[in-house]
C-alpha positions in Angstrom: 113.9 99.9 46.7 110.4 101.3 45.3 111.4 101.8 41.7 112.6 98.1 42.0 110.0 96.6 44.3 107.1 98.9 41.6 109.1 97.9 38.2 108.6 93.9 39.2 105.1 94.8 40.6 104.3 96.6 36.8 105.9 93.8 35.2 104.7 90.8 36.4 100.8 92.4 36.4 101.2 93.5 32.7 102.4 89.6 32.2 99.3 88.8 33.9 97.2 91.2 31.5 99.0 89.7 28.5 97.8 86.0 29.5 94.3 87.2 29.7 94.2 86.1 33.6 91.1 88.2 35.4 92.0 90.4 38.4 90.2 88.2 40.6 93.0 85.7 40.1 95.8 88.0 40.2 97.3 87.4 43.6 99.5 84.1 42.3 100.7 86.8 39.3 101.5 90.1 41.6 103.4 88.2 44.5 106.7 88.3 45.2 107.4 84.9 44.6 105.9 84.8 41.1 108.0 84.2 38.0 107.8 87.5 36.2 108.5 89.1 39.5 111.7 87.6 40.0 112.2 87.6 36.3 111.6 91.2 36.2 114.2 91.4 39.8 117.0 89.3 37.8 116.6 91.4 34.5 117.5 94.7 36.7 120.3 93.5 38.7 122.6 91.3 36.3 122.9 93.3 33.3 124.1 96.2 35.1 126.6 94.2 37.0 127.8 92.9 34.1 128.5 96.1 32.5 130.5 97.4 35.8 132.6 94.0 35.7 133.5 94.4 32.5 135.0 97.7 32.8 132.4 99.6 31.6 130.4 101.8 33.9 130.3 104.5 31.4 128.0 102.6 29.1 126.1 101.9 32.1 125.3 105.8 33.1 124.8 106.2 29.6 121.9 103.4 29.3 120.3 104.6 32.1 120.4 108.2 31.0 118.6 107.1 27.8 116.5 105.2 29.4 115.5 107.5 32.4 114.8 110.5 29.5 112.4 108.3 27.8 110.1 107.4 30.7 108.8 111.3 31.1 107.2 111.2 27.5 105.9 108.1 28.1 104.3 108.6 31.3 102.9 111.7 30.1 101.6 110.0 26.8 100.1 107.7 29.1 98.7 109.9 30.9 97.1 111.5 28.3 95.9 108.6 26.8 94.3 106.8 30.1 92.8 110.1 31.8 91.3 110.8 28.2 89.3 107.3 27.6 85.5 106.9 28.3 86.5 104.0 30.3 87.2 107.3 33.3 84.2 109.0 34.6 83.4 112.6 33.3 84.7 113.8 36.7 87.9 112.3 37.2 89.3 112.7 33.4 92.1 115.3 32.7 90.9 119.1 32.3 92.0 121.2 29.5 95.0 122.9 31.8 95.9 119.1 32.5 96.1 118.0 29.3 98.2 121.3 27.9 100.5 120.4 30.6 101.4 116.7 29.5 101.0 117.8 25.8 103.8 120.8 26.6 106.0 117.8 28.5 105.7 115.8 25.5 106.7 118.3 23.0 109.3 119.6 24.6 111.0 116.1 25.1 110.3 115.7 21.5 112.3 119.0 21.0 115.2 118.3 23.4 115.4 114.7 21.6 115.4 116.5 17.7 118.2 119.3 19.2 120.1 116.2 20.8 119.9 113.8 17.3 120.7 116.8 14.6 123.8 118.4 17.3 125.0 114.5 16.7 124.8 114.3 13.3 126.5 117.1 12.5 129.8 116.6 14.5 
């Protein structure tokens, strides 16, 4: 329940973002009853179902596979980039150990992704 309850959370504040809105009005935009919170709900749940009732569950584990593998690089390049900016005080950015760590995340997904493409292309 917190992936899905956080995704629609994310979701329906980046929509907010997008529109320009200030976080001062951001309570109509981050409640449960909001539009790109339910839109964000409906986009999770039907697809998937739709894939199971049509027989094919495989593709399912397969989609979310991909998709779970990407999110590690891009939280770390995230990471990277928001606990790097000067908007962060001096104190709370990322140390040197910090950033080594996301940057070795990041390279070896880029790695594991390279191995996984060329073992593909040459079967």
């Amino acid at each position: 329940m917190g992936a899905w309850n956080g995704l629609s959370y994310l979701f329906a504040d980046f929509v907010r973002i997008l529109k320009g809105i200030p976080q001062e009005k951001a309570g109509s935009y981050l409640s449960e009853t909001s539009r790109p919170y339910r839109g964000y709900l409906l986009w999770i749940t039907f697809p998937p179902l739709l894939l199971l009732f049509i027989g094919e569950p495989f593709g399912l584990v397969i989609a979310y596979g991909v998709l779970g593998a990407l999110f590690m690089p891009f939280l770390a390049i995230t990471l990277l980039w928001l606990l790097n900016s000067k908007r962060v005080e001096k104190p709370y950015r990322n140390g040197w150990i910090t950033n080594t760590l996301l940057v070795a995340c990041v390279l070896l997904f880029v790695v594991l992704a390279f191995q996984e493409i060329s073992e593909l292309l040459n079967k």
